[in-house]
FIKOLZA-1660 file (N, C-alpha, C; in steps of 0.1 Angstrom, whole numbers, plus 5000, padded with zeros to 4 digits):
% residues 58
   i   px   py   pz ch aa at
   1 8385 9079 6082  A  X  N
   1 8372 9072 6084  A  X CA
   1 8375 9057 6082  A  X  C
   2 8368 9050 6093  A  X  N
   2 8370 9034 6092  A  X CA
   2 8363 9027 6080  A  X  C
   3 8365 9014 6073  A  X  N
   3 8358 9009 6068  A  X CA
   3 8349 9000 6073  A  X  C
   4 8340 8998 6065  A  X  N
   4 8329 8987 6072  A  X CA
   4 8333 8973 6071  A  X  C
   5 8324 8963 6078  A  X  N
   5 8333 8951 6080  A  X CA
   5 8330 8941 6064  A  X  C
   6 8321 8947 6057  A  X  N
   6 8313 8941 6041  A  X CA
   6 8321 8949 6037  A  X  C
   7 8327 8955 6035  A  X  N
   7 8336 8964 6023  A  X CA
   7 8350 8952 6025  A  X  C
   8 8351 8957 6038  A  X  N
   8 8368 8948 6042  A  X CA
   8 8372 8934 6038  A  X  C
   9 8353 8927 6035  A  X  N
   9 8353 8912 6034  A  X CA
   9 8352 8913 6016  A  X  C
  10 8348 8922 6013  A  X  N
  10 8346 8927 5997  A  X CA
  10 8358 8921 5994  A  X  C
  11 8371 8933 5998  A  X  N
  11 8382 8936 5995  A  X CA
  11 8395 8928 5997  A  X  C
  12 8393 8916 6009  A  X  N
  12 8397 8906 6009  A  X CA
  12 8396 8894 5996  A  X  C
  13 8383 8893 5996  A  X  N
  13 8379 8883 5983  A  X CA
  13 8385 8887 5969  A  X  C
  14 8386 8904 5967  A  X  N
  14 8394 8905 5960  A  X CA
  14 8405 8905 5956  A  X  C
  15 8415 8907 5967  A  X  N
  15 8426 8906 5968  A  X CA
  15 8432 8889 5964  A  X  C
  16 8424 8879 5976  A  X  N
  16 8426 8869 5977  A  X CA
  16 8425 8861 5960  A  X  C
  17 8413 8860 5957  A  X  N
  17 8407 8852 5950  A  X CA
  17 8402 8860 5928  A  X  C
  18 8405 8873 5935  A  X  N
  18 8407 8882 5919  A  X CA
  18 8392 8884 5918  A  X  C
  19 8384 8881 5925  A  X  N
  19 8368 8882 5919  A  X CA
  19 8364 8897 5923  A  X  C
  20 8353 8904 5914  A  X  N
  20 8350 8914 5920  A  X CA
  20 8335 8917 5923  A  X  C
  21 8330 8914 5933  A  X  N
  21 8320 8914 5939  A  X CA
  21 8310 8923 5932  A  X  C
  22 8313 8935 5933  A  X  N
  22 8306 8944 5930  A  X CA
  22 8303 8947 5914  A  X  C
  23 8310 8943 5909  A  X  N
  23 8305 8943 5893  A  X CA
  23 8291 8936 5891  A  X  C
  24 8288 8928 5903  A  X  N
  24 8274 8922 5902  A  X CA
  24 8265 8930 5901  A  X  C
  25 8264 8939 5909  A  X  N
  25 8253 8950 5914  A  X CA
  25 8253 8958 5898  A  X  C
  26 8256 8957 5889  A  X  N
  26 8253 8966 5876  A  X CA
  26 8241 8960 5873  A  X  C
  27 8234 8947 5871  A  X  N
  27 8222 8942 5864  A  X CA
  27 8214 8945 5872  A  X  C
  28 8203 8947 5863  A  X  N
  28 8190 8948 5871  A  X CA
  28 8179 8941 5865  A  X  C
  29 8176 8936 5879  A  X  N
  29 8169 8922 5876  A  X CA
  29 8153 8924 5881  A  X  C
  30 8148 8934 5877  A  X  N
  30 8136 8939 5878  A  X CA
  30 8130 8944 5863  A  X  C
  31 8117 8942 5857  A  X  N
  31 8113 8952 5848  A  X CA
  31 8111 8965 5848  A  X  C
  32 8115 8974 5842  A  X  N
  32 8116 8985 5840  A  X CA
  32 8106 8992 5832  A  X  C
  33 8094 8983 5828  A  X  N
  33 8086 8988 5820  A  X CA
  33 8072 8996 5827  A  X  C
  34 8066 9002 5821  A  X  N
  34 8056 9013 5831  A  X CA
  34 8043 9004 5833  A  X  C
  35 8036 9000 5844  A  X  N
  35 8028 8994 5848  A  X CA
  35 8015 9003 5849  A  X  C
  36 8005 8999 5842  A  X  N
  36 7997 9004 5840  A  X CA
  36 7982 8999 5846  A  X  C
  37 7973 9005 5854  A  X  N
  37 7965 9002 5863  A  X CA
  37 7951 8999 5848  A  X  C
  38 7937 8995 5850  A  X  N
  38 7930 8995 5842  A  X CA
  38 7926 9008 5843  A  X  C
  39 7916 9011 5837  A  X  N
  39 7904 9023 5837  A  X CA
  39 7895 9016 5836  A  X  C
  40 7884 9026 5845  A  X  N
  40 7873 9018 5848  A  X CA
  40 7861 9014 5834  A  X  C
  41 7861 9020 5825  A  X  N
  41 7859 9012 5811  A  X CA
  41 7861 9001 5809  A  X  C
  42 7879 9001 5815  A  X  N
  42 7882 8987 5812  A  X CA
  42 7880 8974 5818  A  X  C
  43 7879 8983 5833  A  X  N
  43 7878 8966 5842  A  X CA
  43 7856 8966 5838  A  X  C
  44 7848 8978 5833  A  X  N
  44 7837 8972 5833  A  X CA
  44 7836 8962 5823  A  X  C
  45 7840 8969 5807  A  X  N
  45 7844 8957 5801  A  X CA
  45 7851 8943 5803  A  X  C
  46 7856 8943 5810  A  X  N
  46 7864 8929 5811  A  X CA
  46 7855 8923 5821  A  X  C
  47 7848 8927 5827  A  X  N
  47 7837 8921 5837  A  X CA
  47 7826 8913 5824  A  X  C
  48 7824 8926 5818  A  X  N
  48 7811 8919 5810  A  X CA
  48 7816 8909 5801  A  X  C
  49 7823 8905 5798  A  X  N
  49 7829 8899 5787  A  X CA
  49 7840 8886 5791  A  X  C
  50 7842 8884 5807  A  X  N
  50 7847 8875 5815  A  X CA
  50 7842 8863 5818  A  X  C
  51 7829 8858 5812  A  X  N
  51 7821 8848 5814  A  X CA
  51 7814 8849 5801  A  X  C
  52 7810 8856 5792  A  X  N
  52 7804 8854 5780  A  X CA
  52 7808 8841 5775  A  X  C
  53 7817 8831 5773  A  X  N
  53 7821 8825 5763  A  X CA
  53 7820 8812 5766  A  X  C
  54 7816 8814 5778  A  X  N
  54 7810 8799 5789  A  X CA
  54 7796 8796 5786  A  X  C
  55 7786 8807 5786  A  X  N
  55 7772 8809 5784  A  X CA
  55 7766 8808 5770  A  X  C
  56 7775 8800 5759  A  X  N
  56 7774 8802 5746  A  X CA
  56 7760 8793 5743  A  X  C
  57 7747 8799 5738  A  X  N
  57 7740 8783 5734  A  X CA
  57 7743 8777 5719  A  X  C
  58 7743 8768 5719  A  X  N
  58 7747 8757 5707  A  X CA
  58 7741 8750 5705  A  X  C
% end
């Protein structure tokens, strides 16, 4: 089976130059933490309570 022409240019660089391309691709540059939507409690609350503190009388 042939190689592709990104592998061949990979393999070159490393040959050439000692660098290894691919050790890059281990980080991940995204958060991984679980994203969580509101509940509707929450977005009512945060409606009611999104302008309260503007309307203060003093």
């Amino acid at each position: 089976m042939s190689q592709s022409k990104a592998k061949k240019k990979r393999m070159h660089i490393k040959r050439t130059v000692g660098k290894d391309v691919e050790k890059n691709r281990q980080s991940i540059s995204f958060s991984t933490h679980e994203r969580l939507t509101k509940t509707k409690n929450e977005k009512l609350e945060h409606n009611y309570t999104k302008y309260k503190k503007q309307y203060k009388d003093e």
